[in-house]
C-alpha positions in Angstrom: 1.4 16.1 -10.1 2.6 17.3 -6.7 -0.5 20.1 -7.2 -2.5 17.4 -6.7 -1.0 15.6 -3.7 -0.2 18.8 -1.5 -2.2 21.8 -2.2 -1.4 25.4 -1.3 -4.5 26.3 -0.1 -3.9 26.8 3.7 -7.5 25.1 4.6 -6.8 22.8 2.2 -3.7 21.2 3.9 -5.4 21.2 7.2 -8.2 19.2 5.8 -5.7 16.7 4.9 -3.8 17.2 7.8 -6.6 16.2 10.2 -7.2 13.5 7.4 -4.0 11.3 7.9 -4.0 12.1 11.6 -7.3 10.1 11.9 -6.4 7.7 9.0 -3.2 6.9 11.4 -5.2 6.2 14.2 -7.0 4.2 13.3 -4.4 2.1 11.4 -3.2 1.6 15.0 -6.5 1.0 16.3 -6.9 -1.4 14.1 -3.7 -3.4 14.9 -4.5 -3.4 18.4 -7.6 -5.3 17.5 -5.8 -7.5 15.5 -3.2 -8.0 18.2 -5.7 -8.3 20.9 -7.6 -11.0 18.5 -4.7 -13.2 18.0 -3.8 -13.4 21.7 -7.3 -14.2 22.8 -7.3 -17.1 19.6 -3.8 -18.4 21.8 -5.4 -18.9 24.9 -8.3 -20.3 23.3 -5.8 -22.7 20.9 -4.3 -23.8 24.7 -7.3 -24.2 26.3 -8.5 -27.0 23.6 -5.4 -28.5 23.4 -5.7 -29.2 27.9 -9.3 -30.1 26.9 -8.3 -32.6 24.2 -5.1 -34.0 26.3 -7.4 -34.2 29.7 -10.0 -36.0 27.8 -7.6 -38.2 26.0 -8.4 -38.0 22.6 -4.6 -38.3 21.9 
């Protein structure tokens, strides 16, 4: 089963190698994003709460 996961062939390895190396960046690419997203929905979420306060819908 190993075989399968890690093979000998030296190309092989590198192949997989540069695979999770790009796999990995963009896993942290990705939470960046989502990071980035969830701070902009914040300021958003405070901006409507001033709007609804200033207007005096509650």
């Amino acid at each position: 089963m190993t075989a399968n996961i890690i093979p000998s062939d030296p190309l092989k390895l590198q192949r997989q190698a540069k695979l999770i190396a790009s796999l990995r960046d963009e896993n942290r690419n990705l939470k960046v994003g989502i990071s980035e997203r969830d701070e902009r929905i914040a300021e958003l979420e405070t901006k409507l709460d001033k709007m609804i306060i200033d207007r005096g819908y509650c």
